[in-house]
C-alpha positions in Angstrom: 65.4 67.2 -63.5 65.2 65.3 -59.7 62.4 63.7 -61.0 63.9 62.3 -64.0 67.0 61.1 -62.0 65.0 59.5 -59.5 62.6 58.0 -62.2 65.7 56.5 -64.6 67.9 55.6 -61.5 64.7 52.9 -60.5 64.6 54.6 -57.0 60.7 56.0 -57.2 59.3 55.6 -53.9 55.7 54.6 -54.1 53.1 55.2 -51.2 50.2 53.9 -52.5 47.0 55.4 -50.7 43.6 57.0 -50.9 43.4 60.5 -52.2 41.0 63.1 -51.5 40.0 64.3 -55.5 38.9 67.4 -53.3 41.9 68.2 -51.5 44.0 67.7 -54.9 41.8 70.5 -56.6 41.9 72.6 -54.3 46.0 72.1 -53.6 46.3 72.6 -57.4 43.9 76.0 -57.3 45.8 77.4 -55.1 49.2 76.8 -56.4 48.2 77.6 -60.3 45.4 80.1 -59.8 48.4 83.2 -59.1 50.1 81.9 -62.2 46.9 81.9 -63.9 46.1 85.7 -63.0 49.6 87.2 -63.2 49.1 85.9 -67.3 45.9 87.9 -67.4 43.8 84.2 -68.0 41.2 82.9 -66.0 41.5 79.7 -64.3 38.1 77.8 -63.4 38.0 74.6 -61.0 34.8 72.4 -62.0 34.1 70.3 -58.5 30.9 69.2 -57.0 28.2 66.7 -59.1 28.9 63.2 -58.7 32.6 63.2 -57.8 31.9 65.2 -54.9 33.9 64.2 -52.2 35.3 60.9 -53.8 38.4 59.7 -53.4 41.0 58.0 -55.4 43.7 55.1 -55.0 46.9 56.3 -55.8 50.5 57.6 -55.0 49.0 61.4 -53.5 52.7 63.1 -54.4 53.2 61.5 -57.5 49.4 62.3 -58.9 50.4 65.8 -57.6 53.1 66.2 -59.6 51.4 64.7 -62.6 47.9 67.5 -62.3 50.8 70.1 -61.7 52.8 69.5 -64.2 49.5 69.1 -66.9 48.0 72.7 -65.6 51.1 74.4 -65.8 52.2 73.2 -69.1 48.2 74.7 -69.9 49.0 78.2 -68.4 52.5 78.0 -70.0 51.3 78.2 -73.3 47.9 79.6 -73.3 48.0 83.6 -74.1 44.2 84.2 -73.8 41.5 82.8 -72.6 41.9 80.0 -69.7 42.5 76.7 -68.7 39.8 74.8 -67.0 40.2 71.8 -64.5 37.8 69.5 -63.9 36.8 65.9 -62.8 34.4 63.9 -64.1 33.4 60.0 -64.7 35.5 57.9 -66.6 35.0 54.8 -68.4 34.0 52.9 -65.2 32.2 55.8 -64.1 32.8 56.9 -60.7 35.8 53.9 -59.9 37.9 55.8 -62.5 37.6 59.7 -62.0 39.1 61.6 -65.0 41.2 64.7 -63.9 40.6 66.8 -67.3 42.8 69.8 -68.1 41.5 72.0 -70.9 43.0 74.9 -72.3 42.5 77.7 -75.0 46.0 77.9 -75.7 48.2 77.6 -79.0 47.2 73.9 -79.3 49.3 70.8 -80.6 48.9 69.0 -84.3 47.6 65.9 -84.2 51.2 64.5 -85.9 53.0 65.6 -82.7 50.1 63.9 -80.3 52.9 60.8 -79.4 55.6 63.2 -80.2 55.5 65.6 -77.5 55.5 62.4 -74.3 59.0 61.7 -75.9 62.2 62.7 -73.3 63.4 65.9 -74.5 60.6 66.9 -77.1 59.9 71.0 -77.8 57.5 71.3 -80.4 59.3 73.7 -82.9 58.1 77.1 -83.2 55.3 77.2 -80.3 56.3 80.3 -77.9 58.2 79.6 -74.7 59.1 76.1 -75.4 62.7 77.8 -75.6 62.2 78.0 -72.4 61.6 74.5 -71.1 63.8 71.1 -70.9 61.1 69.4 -73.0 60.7 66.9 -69.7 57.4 67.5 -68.6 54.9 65.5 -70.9 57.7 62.8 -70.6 57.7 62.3 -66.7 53.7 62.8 -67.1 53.7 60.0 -69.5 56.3 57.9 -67.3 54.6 58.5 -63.8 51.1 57.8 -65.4 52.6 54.7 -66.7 54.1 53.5 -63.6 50.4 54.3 -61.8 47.9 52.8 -63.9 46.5 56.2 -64.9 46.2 56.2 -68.5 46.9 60.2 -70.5 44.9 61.0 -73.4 45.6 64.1 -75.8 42.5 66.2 -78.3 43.5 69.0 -79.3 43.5 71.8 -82.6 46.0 73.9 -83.3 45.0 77.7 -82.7 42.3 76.5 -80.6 43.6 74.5 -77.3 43.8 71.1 -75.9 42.8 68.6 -73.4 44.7 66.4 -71.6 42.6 63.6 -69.5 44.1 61.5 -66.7 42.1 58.6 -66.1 42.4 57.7 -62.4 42.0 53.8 -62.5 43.0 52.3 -58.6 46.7 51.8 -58.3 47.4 48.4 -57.5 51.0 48.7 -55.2 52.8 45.5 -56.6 52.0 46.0 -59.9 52.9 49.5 -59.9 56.2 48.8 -58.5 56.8 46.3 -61.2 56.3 48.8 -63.8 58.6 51.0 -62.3 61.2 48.6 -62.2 60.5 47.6 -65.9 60.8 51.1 -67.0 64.4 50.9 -65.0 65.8 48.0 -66.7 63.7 49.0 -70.4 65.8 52.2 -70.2 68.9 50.7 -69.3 69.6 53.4 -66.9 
């Protein structure tokens, strides 16, 4: 909820710098992998090949809170199986790392795909979204928005998903414009 205040009051303080993409796996393994555990799944961390030791442009606490909030939505509503984080090339290969969280979890239908970034969204009838504010996807969507880093969605009900962040450089000016744009778009 401080995140959504801070994000509709216009008052997101961006610091804009370069990012370890191996410090942020291993800060998110070791926050997610007791969760992970205590639910009986397995949690893997894919590191290493090309993306070895590269580093990104972008806000570090903001891109933290994005990864966090995609792997625990993962281990949230995955009964079986595991969720799997992993980088790998993007579309300008190495310039624009994807962070990639899959899961084998309850999966989403492809008619709720734009649904579920809405504020306040629970997708009806999936276990434990009683649970939840329906906020998460929404600041995901909002933060990735205001930093550059596009979000993409595949996934089948009954058989998981994958979300993929696409970590394009994160120009400082431009990001703050688009913060201040959501501001004044929301009218908050």
């Amino acid at each position: 909820l401080f995140d959504l205040v801070r994000l509709d009051s216009g008052h997101v303080r961006l610091k804009i710098d370069d990012l370890s993409l191996d410090e942020l796996l291993d800060d998110l393994e070791l926050q997610y992998q007791p969760l992970a555990q205590a639910k009986g799944l397995t949690f893997k961390v894919r590191r290493g090949g090309p993306l070895a030791g590269a580093r990104v442009r972008s806000d570090p606490l903001l891109l933290r809170r994005i990864a966090g909030n995609l792997v625990s939505n993962a281990i949230k509503y995955t009964e079986k199986g595991g969720v799997l984080l992993a980088l790998r090339p993007g579309s300008k290969g190495l310039k624009t790392p994807l962070l990639e969280v899959w899961d084998t979890g309850v999966g989403i239908a492809p008619a709720l795909h734009k649904e579920i970034f809405r504020e306040f969204y629970k997708v009806h009838l999936h276990e434990g979204t009683e649970d939840g504010f329906g906020l998460g996807l929404y600041i995901v969507s909002r933060l990735s928005h205001i930093l550059g880093h596009p979000v993409t969605l595949d996934s089948r009900p009954g058989r998981g998903s994958v979300f993929r962040l696409e970590m394009r450089p994160t120009d400082p000016a431009q990001a703050a414009a688009r913060a201040a744009s959501i501001h004044q778009f929301t009218g908050r």
